[in-house]
Residue, then its C-alpha position, 0 to 999 in steps of 0.5 A: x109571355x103575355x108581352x110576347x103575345x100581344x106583340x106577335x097579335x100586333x105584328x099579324x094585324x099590320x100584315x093583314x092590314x098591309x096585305x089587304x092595302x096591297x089587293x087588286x081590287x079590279x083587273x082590266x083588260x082592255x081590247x082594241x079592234x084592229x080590224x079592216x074596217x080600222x084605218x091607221x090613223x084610227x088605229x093611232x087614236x085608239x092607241x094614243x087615247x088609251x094612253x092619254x086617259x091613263x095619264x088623266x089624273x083621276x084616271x091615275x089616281x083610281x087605278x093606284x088606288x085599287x092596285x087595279x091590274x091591267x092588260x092590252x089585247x089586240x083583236x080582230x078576225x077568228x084566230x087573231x087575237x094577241x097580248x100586246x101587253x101582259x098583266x101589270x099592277x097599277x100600284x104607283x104612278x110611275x107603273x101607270x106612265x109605264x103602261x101608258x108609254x107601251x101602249x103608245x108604241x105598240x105596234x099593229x098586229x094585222x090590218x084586213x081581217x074581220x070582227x069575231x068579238x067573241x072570240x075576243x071575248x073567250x080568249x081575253x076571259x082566259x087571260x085572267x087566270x094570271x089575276x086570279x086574285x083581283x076582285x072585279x074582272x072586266x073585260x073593256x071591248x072597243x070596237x066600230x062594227x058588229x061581229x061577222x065572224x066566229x062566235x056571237x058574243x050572244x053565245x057565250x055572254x051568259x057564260x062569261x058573266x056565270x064566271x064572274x067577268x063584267x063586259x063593258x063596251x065601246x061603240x064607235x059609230x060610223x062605220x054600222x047603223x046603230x052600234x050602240x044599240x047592238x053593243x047594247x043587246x049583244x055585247x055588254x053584261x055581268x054586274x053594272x054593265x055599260x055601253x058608251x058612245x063615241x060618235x067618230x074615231x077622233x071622239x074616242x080618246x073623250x069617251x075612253x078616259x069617261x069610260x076607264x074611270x067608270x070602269x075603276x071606280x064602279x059606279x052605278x050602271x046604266x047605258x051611257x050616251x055620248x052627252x054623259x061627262x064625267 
């Protein structure tokens, strides 16, 4: 009996153990602006930037590592918001090439709308009820303009961070005065929030890859510049 005991106590410790290897330790999800002010090739930046810094290797290899869960939104106006690519669990490499070729050959949703990166915010928060279980939740917003329609991020950050999400952001400069900044005061929040700079569209693919592997690994926060390397 005493056999038979210590065995099942061995048999449940490897479960656990194998159970806790297998945890989503962050969900990520990752919001592009497709907005008027973003021309196609932009778009193609963007998308194929994306792509590029999941295929990074320390990228990679810190999404495998915490079984990190990962979703694509497309957002522009009130209202136009889609899932271009649901939840999928990083837990090999072959799962992060899949995501990243997806992402390649998404196509675009809408072309000539405004910016409600609130409304982006509420309805990518409501997506994570499918990754309930993940530890972190991150929400990454790229974008080139400040909000002009629908609800102010201001409005509804505090409430987004009261339920646990982490708002990272990305500013591309060029088409606003000092994106940066506003990012900073309007946008980003919750536990080590950051905001990053790319200075033009052809900058981005840098910046994203900087970005993602800050976002993975959690590192300590404060607002980044375009000067910061990994």
């Amino acid at each position: 009996m005493k056999r038979v005991t210590t065995c099942s106590l061995l048999i449940s410790l490897l479960l656990t153990l194998s159970s806790h290897a297998k945890a989503c330790e962050v969900a990520l999800a990752l919001t592009v602006d497709i907005s008027g002010s973003v021309d196609r090739k932009e778009y193609k930046l963007q998308m194929n930037g994306l792509a590029g810094a999941l295929r990074d290797p320390t990228v990679a290899q810190a999404l495998v590592t915490r079984k990190a869960a990962l979703m694509l939104v497309q957002w522009t106006g009130t209202s136009r918001q889609v899932v271009s690519l649901n939840w999928q669990r990083m837990t090999d490499f072959d799962q992060v090439e899949n995501f990243a070729s997806k992402i390649e050959t998404t196509p675009r949703e809408w072309r000539n709308f405004s910016t409600a990166i609130g409304d982006a915010l509420i309805f990518t928060s409501n997506k994570f009820a499918e990754v309930k279980k993940c530890k972190r939740k991150v929400i990454d917003v790229s974008g080139d303009g400040y909000s002009n329609e629908g609800i102010a991020p201001l409005a509804i950050r505090a409430q987004l961070v009261d339920a646990g999400f982490t708002i990272n952001g990305l500013a591309i400069e060029g088409s606003s005065d000092n994106l940066t900044q506003y990012y900073f005061d309007h946008v980003i929040a919750g536990a080590k929030s950051f905001v990053m700079t790319a200075n033009t569209f052809d900058e981005y693919p840098k910046r994203i890859k900087q970005k993602l592997f800050r976002e993975v690994t959690n590192q300590v926060a404060s607002q980044i510049t375009n000067n910061n390397k990994l």
